[in-house]
C-alpha positions, 0 to 999 in steps of 0.5 A: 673594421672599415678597409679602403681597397684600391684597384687599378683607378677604383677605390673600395669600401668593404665592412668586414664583419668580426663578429658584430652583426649589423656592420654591413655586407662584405662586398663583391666588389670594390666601390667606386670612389667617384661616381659617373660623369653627370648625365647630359639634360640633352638625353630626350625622346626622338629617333636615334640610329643609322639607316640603310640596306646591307652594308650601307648606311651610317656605321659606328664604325667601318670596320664593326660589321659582321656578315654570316650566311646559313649553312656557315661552312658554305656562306660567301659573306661578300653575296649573303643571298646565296645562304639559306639566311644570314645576318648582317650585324654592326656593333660597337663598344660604348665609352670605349676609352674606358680601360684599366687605371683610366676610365672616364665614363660610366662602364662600358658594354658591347652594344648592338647598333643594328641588326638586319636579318636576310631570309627566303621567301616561299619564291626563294626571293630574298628578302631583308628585315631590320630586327632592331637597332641599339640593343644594349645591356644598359644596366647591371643592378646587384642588390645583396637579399640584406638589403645592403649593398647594392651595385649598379654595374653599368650607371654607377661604376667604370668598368671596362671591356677587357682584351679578348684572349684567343684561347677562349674561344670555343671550338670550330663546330660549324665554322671557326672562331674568331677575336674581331678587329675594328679600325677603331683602336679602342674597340680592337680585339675586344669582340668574339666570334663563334659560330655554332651548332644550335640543335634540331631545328626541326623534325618532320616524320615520314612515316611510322618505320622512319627515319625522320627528316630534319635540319641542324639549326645554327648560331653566330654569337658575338660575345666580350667579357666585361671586366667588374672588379672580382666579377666577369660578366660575359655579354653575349648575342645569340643570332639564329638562322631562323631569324631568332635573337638571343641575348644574354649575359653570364656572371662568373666570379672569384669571391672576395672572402669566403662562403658566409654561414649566415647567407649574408652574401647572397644576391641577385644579379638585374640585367636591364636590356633595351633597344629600338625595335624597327621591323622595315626593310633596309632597302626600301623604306616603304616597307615597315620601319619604327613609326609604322609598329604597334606595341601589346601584351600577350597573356594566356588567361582563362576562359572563364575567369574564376572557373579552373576547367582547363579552358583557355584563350590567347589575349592580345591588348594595347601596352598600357592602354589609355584612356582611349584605348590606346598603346602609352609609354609605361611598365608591365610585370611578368606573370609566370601564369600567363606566360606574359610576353610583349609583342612589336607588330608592324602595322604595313609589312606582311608576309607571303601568305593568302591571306597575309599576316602581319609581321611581328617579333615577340620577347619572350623572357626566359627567366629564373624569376622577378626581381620584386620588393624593392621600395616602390617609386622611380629610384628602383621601379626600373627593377620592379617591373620587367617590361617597359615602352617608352618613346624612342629616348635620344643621347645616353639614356640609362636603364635605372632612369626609365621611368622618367622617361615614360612621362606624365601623363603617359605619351601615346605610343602609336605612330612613333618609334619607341624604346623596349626595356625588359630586365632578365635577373638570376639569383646568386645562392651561394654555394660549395661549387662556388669556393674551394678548399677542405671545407668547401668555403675557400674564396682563393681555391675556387670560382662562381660558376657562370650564370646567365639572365636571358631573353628572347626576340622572336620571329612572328608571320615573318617567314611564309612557312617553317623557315629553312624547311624542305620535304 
């Protein structure tokens, strides 16, 4: 039996399966009746994003910055060179008209225009760093384990931000919580703001009889719920006063039918992430920046390939390398052995040291697992691979379409500003803490508990030393 479900402007296809196997999967979601506005030939490679020192610049929007210092209880975000460290964040929401019963545009996501990063060098100088630009989770793929259906979240549907509701704002750890407001009506009171404790961020002994040194780490958090018919998806950037950038998004659901018998209804859920690596220093433009970066894989592989003696190396190679040896656009796979992870190094900026290193920030996958099997070729390559580089794309540009723009042959990579795509999935094994009921299958007695798909950008040689470390 085929149901149409109607939501809000949404229409929905689901077929229920009674008793006949091989009618399809039930849904998690309504189908939208309409797919997304076409996209713009005008989306091309090139540069894109604001310039400028703190608080300068182009803005997405006057009111869309967030400023926080380290330790936040005595932050002044007028003077952030008076913390320890701080952040300067400016953020947006995209297609932000997108709302219950009209939404114009493909989804809508929290997006991440810039972020600048302030910390001390070993002169107790501060000193600024432009991490990134453009960060965005620009795809949300749903693939069901039979198979069919499969959901693009972001691309394919036109879901919205939702309303931020105070009460879900967690407790005042280290400073409280807050909804942001934006002069921009359509992206007013859509954002959280936390800031929390975030552990030990180190411990040094003194001696043998203690008690140890160490200081709590920090975190601001900007987060917003993405409204995706039964789903939630909580986006969420983590932003740490040592200079690490953690984001990660988190599915939640009330199930549309009950716990299936025969695992029908289990799936993964694709987070694809990208943005614009920078690397420069906002306030002088000679130091560092999008076309003076190098792009390269980093592996832990044997010695002695072949020979299993325990003995290992660090191996550091162009991404993709051409003909010539050069970093290309392209893709690469994570491989759980080798702790794979890819590197954006600048070719000119350097810290404090003698001698100095250069500065470089690593994503490092923090993973269930790969998303693999799907048939090979452009339509799903933007799922089977993890990591992508490409030239800086312009305009709209859509995770599920990133191997078009890796181009043919593979473009040089180096000189140029690129674009980092990496994808981050967990996979969704239904079970009795997801549904409700005597029999632990009720789909209206109960929820699917949170789970997240993560990343993380971290600081290499940026500090001259441990960052926020004293004897």
């Amino acid at each position: 039996m085929i149901r149409l479900i109607r939501r809000g402007n949404k229409a929905g296809i689901f077929a229920l399966l009674l008793g006949v196997a091989g009618l399809g999967l039930l849904s998690h979601r309504a189908l939208q009746a309409v797919g997304p506005p076409s996209r713009s030939s005008a989306v091309a490679l090139g540069v894109r994003g604001g310039g400028g020192g703190p608080g300068k610049g182009e803005r997405p929007d006057a009111g869309n910055i967030v400023r926080q210092g380290f330790p936040a209880r005595a932050a002044d975000p007028k003077d952030l060179t008076k913390s320890d460290s701080a952040w300067e964040i400016e953020w947006e929401i995209t297609n932000p008209a997108n709302r219950p019963g009209f939404s114009p545009a493909s989804s809508s996501v929290l997006k991440i225009t810039s972020a600048k990063f302030m910390y001390k060098d070993k002169t107790g100088k501060a000193r600024w760093i432009t991490v990134l630009r453009n960060l965005e989770l620009g795809e949300l793929f749903v693939p069901y384990d039979p198979g069919n259906p499969q959901y693009k979240d972001v691309a394919g549907q036109r879901f919205w931000i939702t309303v931020a509701d105070p009460k879900l704002l967690g407790p005042a750890c280290v400073a409280p919580g807050e909804v942001l407001r934006s002069s921009n009506k359509l992206m007013d009171k859509k954002v959280f703001k936390e800031v929390h404790d975030d552990g030990l961020r180190w411990l040094a002994d003194t001696s043998a009889k203690g008690p140890d040194k160490g200081r709590r780490g920090e975190k601001l958090i900007l987060w917003s719920i993405f409204y995706g018919a039964n789903y939630r998806y909580l986006i969420e950037y983590g932003f740490s006063d040592d200079g690490v950038i953690t984001p990660r998004v988190g599915a939640t659901a009330r199930n549309h039918l009950p716990r299936r018998a025969d695992e029908g209804d289990v799936h993964l859920h694709v987070a694809g992430w990208m943005f614009d690596p920078d690397l420069g220093d906002p306030a002088n433009p000679a130091i560092g920046g999008p076309e003076q970066n190098e792009v390269s894989l980093v592996r832990r592989v044997p010695r002695n390939p072949g020979v299993a003696n325990g003995q290992y190396r660090v191996s550091v190679t162009p991404f993709n390398p051409g003909p010539g040896g050069q970093a290309t656009s392209g893709s690469a796979q994570w491989v759980a052995e080798e702790f794979t992870t890819l590197r954006i190094q600048s070719l000119t900026r350097k810290n404090g040291t003698a001698p100095a290193y250069p500065t470089a920030y690593d994503l490092i996958p923090i993973r269930f697992g790969s998303a693999r099997g799907f048939p090979p070729g452009r339509t799903f390559d933007f799922a089977n691979k993890d990591f992508w580089v490409t030239n800086r794309v312009v305009g709209a540009p859509r995770f599920v379409n990133v191997p078009d723009y890796v181009g043919t042959p593979a473009r040089p990579l180096g000189g140029k500003p690129v674009t980092v795509w990496h994808s981050a999935a967990l996979w969704h094994v239904p079970r009795t803490e997801d549904f409700g009921g005597p029999d632990g299958r009720s789909n209206t007695q109960g929820v699917a508990l949170t789970a997240w798909a993560s990343f993380m950008l971290r600081p290499r040689n940026l500090h001259d030393g441990t960052p926020l470390y004293s004897r």
